[in-house]
C-alpha positions as CSV (number, residue, x, y, z in Angstrom):
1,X,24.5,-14.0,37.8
2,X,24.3,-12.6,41.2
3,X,23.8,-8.5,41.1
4,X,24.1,-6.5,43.8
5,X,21.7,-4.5,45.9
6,X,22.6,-1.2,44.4
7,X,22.5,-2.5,40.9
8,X,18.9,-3.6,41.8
9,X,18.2,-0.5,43.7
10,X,19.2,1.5,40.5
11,X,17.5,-1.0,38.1
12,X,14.0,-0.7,40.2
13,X,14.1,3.5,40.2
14,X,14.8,3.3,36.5
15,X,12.2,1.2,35.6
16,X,9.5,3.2,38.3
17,X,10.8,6.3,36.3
18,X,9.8,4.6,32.9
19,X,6.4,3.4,33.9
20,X,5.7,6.9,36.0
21,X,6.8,8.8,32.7
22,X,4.6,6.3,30.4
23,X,1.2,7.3,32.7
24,X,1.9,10.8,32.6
25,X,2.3,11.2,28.9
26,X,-0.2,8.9,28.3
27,X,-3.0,10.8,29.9
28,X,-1.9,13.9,27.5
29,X,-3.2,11.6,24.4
30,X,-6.1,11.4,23.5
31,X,-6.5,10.5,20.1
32,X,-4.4,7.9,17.6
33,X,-3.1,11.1,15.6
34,X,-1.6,12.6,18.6
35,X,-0.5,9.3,20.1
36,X,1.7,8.9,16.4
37,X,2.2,11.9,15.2
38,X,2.0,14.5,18.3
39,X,-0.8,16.5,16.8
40,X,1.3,17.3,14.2
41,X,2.8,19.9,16.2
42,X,6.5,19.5,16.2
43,X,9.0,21.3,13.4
44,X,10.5,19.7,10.8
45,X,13.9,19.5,12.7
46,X,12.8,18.0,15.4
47,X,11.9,14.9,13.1
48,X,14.8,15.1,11.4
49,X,16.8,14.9,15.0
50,X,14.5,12.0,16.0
51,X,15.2,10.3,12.7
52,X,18.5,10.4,12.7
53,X,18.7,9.3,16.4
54,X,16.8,6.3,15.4
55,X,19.2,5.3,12.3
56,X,22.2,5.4,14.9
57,X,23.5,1.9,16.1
58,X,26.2,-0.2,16.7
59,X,26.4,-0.6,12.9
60,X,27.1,2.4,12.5
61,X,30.0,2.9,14.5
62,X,31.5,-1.1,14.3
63,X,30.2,-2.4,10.5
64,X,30.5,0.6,8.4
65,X,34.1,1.6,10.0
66,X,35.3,-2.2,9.7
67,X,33.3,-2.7,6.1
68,X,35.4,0.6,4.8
69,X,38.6,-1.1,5.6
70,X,38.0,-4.4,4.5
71,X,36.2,-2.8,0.9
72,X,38.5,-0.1,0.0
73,X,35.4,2.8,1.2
74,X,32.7,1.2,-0.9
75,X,30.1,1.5,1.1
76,X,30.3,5.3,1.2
77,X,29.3,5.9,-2.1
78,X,25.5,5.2,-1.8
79,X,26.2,7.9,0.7
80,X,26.6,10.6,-2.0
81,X,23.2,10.0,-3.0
82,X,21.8,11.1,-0.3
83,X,21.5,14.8,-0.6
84,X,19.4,14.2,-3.6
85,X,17.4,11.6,-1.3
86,X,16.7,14.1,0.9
87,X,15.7,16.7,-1.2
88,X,13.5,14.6,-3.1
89,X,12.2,13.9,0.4
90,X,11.7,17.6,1.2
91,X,10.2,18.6,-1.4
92,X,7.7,15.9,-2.9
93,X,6.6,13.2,-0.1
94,X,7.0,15.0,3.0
95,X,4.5,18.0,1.3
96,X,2.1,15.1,0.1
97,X,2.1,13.7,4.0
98,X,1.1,16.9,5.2
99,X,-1.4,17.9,2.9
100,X,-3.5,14.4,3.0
101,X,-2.9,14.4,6.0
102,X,-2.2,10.5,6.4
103,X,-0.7,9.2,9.8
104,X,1.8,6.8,8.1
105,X,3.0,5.5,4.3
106,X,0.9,2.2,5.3
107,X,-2.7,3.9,5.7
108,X,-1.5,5.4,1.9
109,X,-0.9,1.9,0.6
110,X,-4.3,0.8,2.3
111,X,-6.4,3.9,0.8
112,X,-4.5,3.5,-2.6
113,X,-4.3,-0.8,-3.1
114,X,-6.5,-2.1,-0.3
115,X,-5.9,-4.1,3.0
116,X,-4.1,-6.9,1.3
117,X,-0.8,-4.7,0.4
118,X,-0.9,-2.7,3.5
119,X,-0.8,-5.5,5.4
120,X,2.0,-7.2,2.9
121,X,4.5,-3.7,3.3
122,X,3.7,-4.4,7.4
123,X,4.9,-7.5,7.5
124,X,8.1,-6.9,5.3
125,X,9.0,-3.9,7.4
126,X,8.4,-6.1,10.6
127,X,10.6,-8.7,9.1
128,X,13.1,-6.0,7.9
129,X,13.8,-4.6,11.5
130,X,13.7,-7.9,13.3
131,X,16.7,-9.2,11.1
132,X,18.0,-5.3,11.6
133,X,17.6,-5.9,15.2
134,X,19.4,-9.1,15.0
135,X,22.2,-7.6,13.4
136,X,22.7,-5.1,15.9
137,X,22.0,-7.1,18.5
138,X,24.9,-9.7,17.6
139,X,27.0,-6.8,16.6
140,X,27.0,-5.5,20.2
């Protein structure tokens, strides 16, 4: 596959703009809590935004839309659940988070059952978002 210059041209200032934009925010961190969690300085919907951003992919707009046709809209009633889910949320873990002040649901597991089932809840998440990925990426 032969590209041409100004596709390389815009490829080489987009990836100069990455790596300039990864040194200058790297220098502004300067411990693990602020690399993962910002200091613990950003509001509530700011997380929620970058949560929901993340969740969004091309299963959302191909496989749900085609799954609802083909399934008679089953698949959107887990979907009524999730106000609860997210109250739930609001109100019991996210408080909890904050006031142990734990960087991720992993370091709990650790602290509460030891290495052995932090380490197995990493490696089922890792496996749960590559075969996530997968799906995605064959979807596109």
């Amino acid at each position: 596959m032969d590209l041409h210059w100004l596709d390389i041209t815009a490829l080489i200032i987009y990836l100069g703009i990455l790596v300039a934009m990864g040194i200058y925010f790297s220098r502004k961190n300067t411990s693990t809590e602020e690399y993962f969690v910002g200091g613990r300085s950003f509001s509530g919907w700011v997380i929620g935004l970058s949560l929901v951003g993340t969740s969004i992919s091309s299963v959302t707009f191909l496989a749900f839309p085609a799954d609802a046709f083909k399934t008679a809209w089953l698949r959107i009633l887990p979907g009524f659940t999730l106000p609860l889910v997210i109250i739930i949320a609001a109100y019991i873990f996210l408080p909890f988070y904050r006031k142990t002040k734990l960087i991720s649901a992993f370091e709990y597991l650790q602290n509460r059952f030891g290495p052995s089932v932090r380490t197995y809840a990493a490696l089922t998440f890792i496996i749960g978002q590559l075969v996530r990925i997968s799906i995605i990426l064959y979807l596109l």
